[in-house]
C-alpha positions, 0 to 999 in steps of 0.5 A: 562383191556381194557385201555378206562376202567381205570379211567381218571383224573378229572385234572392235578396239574402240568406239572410233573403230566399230562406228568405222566399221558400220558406215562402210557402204556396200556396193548395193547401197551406193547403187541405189543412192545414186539412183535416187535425185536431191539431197538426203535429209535425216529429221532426229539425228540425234538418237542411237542410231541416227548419227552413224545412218547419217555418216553412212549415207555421205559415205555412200554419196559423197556428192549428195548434201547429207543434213542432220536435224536435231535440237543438238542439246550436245553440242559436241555430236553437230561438231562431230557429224560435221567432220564427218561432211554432215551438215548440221541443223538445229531446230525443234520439230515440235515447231512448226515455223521452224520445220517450215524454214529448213531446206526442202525439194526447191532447195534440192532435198529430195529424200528425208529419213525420218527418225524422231519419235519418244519412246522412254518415258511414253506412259508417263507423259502420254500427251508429248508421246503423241505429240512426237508420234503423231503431231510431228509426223503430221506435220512433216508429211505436210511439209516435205510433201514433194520429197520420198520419206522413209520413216522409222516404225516398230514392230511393236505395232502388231500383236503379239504372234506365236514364238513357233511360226514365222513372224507377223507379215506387212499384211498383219493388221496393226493391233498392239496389245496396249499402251501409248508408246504402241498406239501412237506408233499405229498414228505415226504411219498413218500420218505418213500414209495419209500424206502420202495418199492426199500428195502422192508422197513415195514413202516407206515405213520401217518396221524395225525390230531391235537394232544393236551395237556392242554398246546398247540393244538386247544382246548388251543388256543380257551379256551385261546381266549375265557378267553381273550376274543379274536375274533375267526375266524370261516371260519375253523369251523371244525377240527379233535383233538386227545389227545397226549398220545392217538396219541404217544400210536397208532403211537408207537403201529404202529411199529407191524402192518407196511406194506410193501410198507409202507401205510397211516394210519389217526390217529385222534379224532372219531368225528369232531369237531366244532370249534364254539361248543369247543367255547361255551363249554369253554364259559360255563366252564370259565364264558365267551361269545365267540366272532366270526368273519366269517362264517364256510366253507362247508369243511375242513381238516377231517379225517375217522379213520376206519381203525385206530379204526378196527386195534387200538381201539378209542382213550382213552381220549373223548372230553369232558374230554379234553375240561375240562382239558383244561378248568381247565389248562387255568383258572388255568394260568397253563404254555402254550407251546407258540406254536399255531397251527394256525388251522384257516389256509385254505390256506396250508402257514404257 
């Protein structure tokens, strides 16, 4: 069965419920998992998405060894990934020795998901920004070098593309307009696509464009300003969004179809996104005028996801069902992770 063919949710009770609901592996996923040798091993686990990427591969391949790697500052998300038959590591990847001493392709880890990086924060501490970016990229290129590596990107490495077209390819060059955060992005993939080149590393780097879930992502900050009755700043009219399961499902489905040099891949929504549409649309769900400031600039960071949908299919999950969701979550006064994704952002500093 075709997964855009099962049934969605009209909604989620409960965090336990949505998180359920996006660690369900679809048929392709298994099939390619089984597909790939050795164990999976996800570097940064701890971040928004990496617990349930990381519950969704074992689901996936139960006989697979699944390691989550972190610095576990809570210990409470190792003790839950952990009964979730997520074997838990804690180690700083800033450390070279301790990078060095977790378990690689002579032990049986044969594929890492790469998913650390520092974003918030970037243009005040600009030297661990690219520390984290580029310094541990390097790093981890050199010691999984016999492994495939699919690492997380951004799209926020390409220029600014016209609003009306279709998005900027794999074939854009990567050319942000500015700031730390952005650069350094450019440096994490050629780390990555320099090992690749000395050692003949498969790899993937995911261009990924604005994950959500009811808790967190540009659909949760405009349902939550439009409830509250808060001001919205229109200049980023525009943006790219993919639901989080659908994200962890096609970066996880990544590790049977990497490339050797390691290749960009834009994982993102089909459609792009008007961010004074997702304002009127949770205006009529919630029962509130919107209120705007600004006017939408003619281009933004948006993505063509061909070569996503010939090699992986669209995504599960359309909008509109992500924007009832959302809408139900935050009428609710459902828990919100605190993190905004700051989309209105033109200027690469953040």
């Amino acid at each position: 069965m075709n997964p855009s063919d099962r049934k969605l949710p009209a909604g989620f009770a409960d965090a336990a419920e949505l998180e359920e609901f996006m660690t369900r592996p679809s048929p392709e996923l298994i099939a390619d998992l089984s597909r790939v040798d050795g164990d999976i091993m996800v570097l940064g686990v701890g971040g928004k998405m990496g617990p349930t990427l990381a519950r969704l591969a074992k689901r996936a391949a139960p006989g697979k060894r699944v390691i989550g790697v972190a610095r576990f500052s809570d210990p409470s998300l190792g003790d839950v990934l952990q009964g979730q038959g997520v074997e838990c590591i804690a180690c700083d990847l800033l450390d070279r020795e301790a990078l060095g001493r977790l378990p690689n392709a002579e032990a049986g880890v044969r594929n890492i998901v790469f998913m650390a990086g520092h974003k918030f924060g970037a243009a005040d501490n600009a030297s661990l920004t690219w520390m984290m970016n580029v310094g541990v990229p390097m790093m981890v290129a050199d010691t999984f070098r016999n492994a495939r590596i699919v690492s997380f990107s951004t799209a926020c490495v390409y220029p600014f593309v016209p609003v009306d077209g279709p998005g900027a390819s794999e074939a854009t060059p990567a050319n942000p307009p500015s700031g730390d955060y952005a650069n350094s992005c450019v440096g994490r993939e050629r780390m990555f696509e320099y090992g690749s080149h000395k050692y003949g590393t498969p790899g993937r780097s995911v261009r990924l464009s604005y994950a959500i879930d009811t808790r967190y992502g540009v659909l949760h900050d405009v349902a939550t300003a439009v409830l509250g009755g808060a001001t919205l700043d229109l200049t980023m009219g525009h943006a790219d969004v993919i639901w989080q399961g659908d994200a962890n499902e096609q970066s996880l489905r990544l590790l049977a179809h990497c490339t050797t040099p390691a290749t960009p891949i834009n994982i993102t929504g089909p459609e792009h996104t008007s961010i004074r549409w997702l304002a009127e649309e949770f205006g009529r769900r919630l029962g509130r005028k919107p209120k705007f400031s600004g006017t939408e600039a003619a281009s933004a960071w948006l993505e063509d996801t061909t070569a996503s949908q010939r090699l992986l299919g669209k995504p599960r999950v359309p909008i509109d069902a992500m924007i009832d969701w959302v809408a139900d979550w935050v009428s609710r006064g459902k828990p919100s992770l605190g993190k905004p994704t700051h989309f209105s952002t033109r200027d690469g500093k953040y």
